[in-house]
C-alpha positions in Angstrom: 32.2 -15.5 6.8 31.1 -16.1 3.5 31.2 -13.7 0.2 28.3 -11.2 0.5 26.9 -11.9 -3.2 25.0 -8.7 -5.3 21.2 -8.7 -5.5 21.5 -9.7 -9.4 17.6 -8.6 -10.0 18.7 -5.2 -8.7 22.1 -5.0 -10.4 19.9 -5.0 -13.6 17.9 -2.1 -12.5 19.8 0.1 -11.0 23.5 2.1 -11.4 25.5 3.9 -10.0 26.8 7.4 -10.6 30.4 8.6 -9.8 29.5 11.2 -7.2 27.5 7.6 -5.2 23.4 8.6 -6.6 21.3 5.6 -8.1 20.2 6.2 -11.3 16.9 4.1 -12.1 14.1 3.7 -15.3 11.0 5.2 -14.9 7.8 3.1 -15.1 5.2 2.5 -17.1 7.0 2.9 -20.4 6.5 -0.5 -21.7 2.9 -0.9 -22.9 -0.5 0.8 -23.9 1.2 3.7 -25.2 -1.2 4.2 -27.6 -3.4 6.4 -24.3 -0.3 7.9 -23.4 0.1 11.4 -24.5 3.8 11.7 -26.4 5.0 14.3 -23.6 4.5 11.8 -21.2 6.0 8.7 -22.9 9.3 11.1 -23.8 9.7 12.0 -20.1 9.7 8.1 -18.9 12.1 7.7 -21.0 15.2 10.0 -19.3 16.7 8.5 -16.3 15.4 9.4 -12.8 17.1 9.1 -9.0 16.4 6.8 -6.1 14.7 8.6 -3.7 16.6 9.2 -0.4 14.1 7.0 1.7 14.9 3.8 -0.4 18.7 5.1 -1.6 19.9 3.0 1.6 18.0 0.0 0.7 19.2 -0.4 -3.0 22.9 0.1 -2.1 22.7 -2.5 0.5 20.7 -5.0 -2.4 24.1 -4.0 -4.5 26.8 -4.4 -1.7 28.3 -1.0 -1.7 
């Protein structure tokens, strides 16, 4: 059976913590921020999780 090779698109998007949680970016934080209030473009900038419906789905894309 062959290698099973990491999803590299998803590699780039997603990590993971030592306790086994994927940490991802939070959209929309790239352009026309000039309508976005500045609460709102500080907040998409922290870290968020994967939530637990698609948590199963992104470790398989990363082959853990």
């Amino acid at each position: 059976m062959p290698k099973l090779k990491t999803k590299k698109s998803a590699a780039k998007r997603f990590r993971v913590t030592a306790s086994g949680k994927i940490v991802r970016r939070h959209s929309g934080a790239r352009h026309i921020l000039t309508h976005k209030p500045r609460s709102r473009k500080r907040k998409l900038t922290s870290k968020g999780l994967v939530s637990k419906a698609d948590t199963a789905r992104v470790k398989k894309m990363l082959v853990i």
